[in-house]
C-alpha positions as CSV (number, residue, x, y, z in Angstrom):
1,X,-3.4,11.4,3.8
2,X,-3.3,11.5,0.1
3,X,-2.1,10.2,-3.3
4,X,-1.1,11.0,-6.6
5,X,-1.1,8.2,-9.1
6,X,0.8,8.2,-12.8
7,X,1.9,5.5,-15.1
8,X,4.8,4.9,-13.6
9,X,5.4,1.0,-14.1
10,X,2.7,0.6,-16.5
11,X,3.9,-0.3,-20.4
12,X,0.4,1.6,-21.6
13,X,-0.5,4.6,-20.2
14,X,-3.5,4.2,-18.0
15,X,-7.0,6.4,-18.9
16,X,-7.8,9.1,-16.3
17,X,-10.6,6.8,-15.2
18,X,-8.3,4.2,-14.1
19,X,-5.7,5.9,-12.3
20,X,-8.6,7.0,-10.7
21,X,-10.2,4.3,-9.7
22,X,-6.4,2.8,-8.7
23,X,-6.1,6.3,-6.5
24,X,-9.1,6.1,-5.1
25,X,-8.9,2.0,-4.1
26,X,-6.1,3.2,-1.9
27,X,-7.3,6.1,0.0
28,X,-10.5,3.7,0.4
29,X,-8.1,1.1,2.5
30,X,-7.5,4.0,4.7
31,X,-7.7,2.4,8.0
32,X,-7.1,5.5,10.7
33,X,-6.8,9.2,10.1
34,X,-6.0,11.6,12.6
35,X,-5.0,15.2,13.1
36,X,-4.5,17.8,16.0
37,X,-3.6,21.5,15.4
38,X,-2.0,22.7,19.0
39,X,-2.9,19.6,20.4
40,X,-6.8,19.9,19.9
41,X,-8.0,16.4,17.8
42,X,-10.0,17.6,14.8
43,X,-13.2,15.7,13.9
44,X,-14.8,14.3,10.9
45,X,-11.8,13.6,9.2
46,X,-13.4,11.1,6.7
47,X,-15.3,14.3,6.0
48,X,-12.4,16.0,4.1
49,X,-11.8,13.8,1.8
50,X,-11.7,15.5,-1.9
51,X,-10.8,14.4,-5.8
52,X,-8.4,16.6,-7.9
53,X,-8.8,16.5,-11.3
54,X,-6.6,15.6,-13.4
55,X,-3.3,17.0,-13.9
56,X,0.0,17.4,-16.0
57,X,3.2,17.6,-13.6
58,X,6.6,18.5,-15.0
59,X,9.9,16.6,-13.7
60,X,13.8,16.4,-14.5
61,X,14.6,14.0,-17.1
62,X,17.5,12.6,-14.5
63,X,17.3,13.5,-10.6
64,X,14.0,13.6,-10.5
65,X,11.9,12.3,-7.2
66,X,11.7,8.5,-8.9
67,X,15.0,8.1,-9.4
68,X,14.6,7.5,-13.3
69,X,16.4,8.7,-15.9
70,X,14.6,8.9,-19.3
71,X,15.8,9.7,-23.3
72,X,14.1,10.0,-25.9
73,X,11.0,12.3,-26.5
74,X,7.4,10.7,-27.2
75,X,7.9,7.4,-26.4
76,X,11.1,7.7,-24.0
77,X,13.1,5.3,-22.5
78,X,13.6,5.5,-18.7
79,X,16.1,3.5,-16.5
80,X,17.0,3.0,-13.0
81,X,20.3,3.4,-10.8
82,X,21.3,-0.3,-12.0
83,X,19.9,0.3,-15.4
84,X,17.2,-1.6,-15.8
85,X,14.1,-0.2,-17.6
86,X,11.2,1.0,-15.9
87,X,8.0,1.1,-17.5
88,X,6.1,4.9,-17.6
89,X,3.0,4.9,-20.4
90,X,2.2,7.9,-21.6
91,X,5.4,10.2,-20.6
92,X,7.1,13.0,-23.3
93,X,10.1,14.4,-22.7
94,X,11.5,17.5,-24.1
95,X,14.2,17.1,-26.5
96,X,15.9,20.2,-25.8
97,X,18.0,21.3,-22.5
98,X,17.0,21.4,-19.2
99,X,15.7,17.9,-20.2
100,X,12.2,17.4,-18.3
101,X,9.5,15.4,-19.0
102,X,6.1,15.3,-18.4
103,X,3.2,13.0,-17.0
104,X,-0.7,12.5,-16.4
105,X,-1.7,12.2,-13.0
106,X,-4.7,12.0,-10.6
107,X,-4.9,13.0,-6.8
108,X,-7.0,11.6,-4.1
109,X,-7.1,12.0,-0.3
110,X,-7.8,14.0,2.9
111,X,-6.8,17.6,2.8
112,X,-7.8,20.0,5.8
113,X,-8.3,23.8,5.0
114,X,-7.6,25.9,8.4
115,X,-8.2,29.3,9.1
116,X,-5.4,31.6,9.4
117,X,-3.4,31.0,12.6
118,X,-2.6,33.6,14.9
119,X,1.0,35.1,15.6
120,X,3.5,32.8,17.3
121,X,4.2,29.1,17.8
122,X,2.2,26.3,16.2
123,X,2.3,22.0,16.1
124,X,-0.2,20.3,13.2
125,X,0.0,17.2,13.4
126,X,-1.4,14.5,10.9
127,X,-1.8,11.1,9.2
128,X,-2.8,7.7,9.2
129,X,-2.5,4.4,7.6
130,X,-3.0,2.7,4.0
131,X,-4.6,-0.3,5.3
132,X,-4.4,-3.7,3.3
133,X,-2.4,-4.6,1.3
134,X,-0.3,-1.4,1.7
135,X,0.1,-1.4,4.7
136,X,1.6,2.0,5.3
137,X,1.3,4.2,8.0
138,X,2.2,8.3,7.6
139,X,2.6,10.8,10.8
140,X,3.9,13.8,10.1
141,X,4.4,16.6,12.0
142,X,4.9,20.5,11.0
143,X,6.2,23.1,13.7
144,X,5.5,26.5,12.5
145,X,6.3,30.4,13.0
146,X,3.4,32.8,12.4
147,X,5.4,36.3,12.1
148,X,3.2,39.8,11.7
């Protein structure tokens, strides 16, 4: 259970401080974690929970994860499928090709560090819910192959 939170919607870009505080009010309406590894429930959960600082992420000016597609370099313009604008404070984008652009983010949320697994077949399993007013529960499951 985690987050990453940018400007994305916002007209002025957000300080660090407040994306923040805006990443952290979510993971604080966290409602239910859990998490198994082979089937065996691990504990604490609420434990594991850990700040980034913050960071600079890199994305395609057009197919990108949003679905935005932005021109224009310091302050750029970005638009959705049906063209309609969409707000992102603080973005640059390059001028030159492969178009990307570039954003301020912060992360916050439960991570787990595991030691190594041994050789063979493994399940993790993990999530929870954003409680009020999110409202959004996440179970994911990863089936992996330790090889020699």
């Amino acid at each position: 259970m985690n987050v990453a939170w940018d400007n994305l919607g916002n007209v002025r870009a957000l300080s660090q401080g407040r994306l923040r505080e805006i990443a952290g009010d979510l993971e604080r309406s966290t409602t239910e974690l859990h998490a198994t590894v082979d089937g065996m429930p691990v504990g604490n959960l609420s434990s594991f929970r850990t700040k980034s600082a913050a960071f600079y992420y890199t994305m395609p000016a057009t197919g990108n994860i949003y679905g935005v597609s932005c021109t224009g370099t310091t302050s750029p313009t970005c638009t959705d499928a049906n063209n309609t604008t969409v707000p992102f404070g603080g973005l640059t984008c390059t001028a030159t090709e492969p178009r990307t652009c570039t954003a301020l983010a912060v992360g916050d949320g439960f991570y787990l560090l595991l030691k190594p697994l041994s050789v063979g077949s493994h399940t993790i399993n993990f999530g929870g819910t954003f409680g009020p007013p999110y409202d959004f529960p996440v179970n994911v499951t990863y089936n992996l192959q330790v090889v020699p």
